[in-house]
N, C-alpha and C positions, 0 to 999 in steps of 0.2 A: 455451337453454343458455347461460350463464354464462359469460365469455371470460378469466375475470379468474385473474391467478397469483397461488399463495401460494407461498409458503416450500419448500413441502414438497408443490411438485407435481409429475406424473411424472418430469419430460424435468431435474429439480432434484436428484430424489430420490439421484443417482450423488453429487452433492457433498456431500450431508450424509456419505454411506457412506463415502467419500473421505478426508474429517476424519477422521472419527472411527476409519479404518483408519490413518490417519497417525499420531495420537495414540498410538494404542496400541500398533503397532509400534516407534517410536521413545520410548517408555516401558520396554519391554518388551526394546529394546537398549539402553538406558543402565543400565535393574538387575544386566543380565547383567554388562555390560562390565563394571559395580565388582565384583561378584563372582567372575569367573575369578581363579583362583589363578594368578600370572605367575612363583610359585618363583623360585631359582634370586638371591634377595637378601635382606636387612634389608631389613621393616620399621620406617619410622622411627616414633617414639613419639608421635605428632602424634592430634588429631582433628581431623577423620575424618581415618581412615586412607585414604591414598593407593588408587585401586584396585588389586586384586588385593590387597591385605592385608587380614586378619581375613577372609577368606572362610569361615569355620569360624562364622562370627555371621550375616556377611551371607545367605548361602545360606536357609535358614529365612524371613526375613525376606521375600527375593525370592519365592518359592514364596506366600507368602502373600499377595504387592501383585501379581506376575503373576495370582493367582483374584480377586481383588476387578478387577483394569483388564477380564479375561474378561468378565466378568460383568456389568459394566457396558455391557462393547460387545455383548456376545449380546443384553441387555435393549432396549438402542438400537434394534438391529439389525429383532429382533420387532417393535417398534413401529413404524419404519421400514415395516415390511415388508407390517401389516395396514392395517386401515381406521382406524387414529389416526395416519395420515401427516396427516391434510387439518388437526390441531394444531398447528399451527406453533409456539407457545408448548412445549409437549410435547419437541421435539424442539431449542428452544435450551436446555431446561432439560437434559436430556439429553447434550449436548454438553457443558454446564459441569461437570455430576456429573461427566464421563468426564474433564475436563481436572480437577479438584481430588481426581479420586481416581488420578490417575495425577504428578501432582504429593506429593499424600502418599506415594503406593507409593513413587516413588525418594526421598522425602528420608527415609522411612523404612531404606531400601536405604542410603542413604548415612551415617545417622545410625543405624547400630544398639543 
């Protein structure tokens, strides 16, 4: 029996899930936070609009980078979960998709 650690072994496996639960939580609050509507002032004429302005663009936009950040961590997640944990390459590649695609979702959120 083999004694040697990789990346992606049991007692490891919570801090991959950890990131990448981190990542996409706090993706998934920063899209929202630019898009609630905070009423109740002017919009100044700026790009990007300050949050809570143009939520009427941003919304569409968020719904759309919320399913792609999903999707990425559900995929993560499976992989994680079966017998292609013991890839360790697999799963930094994995991490980086979930951080450039949660990086585009908000600058998309922010740049509508």
């Amino acid at each position: 029996m083999e004694t040697t650690t990789t990346l992606t072994s049991g007692h490891r496996r919570w801090i991959w899930a950890a990131a990448a639960t981190f990542v996409a939580v706090a993706t998934w609050a920063a899209m929202w936070h630019l898009t609630v509507d905070r009423g109740g002032g002017i919009c100044p004429a700026i790009m990007p609009a300050p949050p809570g302005c143009a939520s009427a663009a941003r919304t569409p936009v968020a719904i759309t980078g919320t399913v792609v950040v999903a999707g990425l961590y559900a995929a993560g997640l499976v992989v994680l979960l079966t017998r292609l944990r013991r890839r360790s390459w697999l799963m930094v590649t994995w991490l980086v998709a979930l951080l450039v695609g949660a990086l585009w979702a908000y600058q998309a959120v922010r740049y509508p």
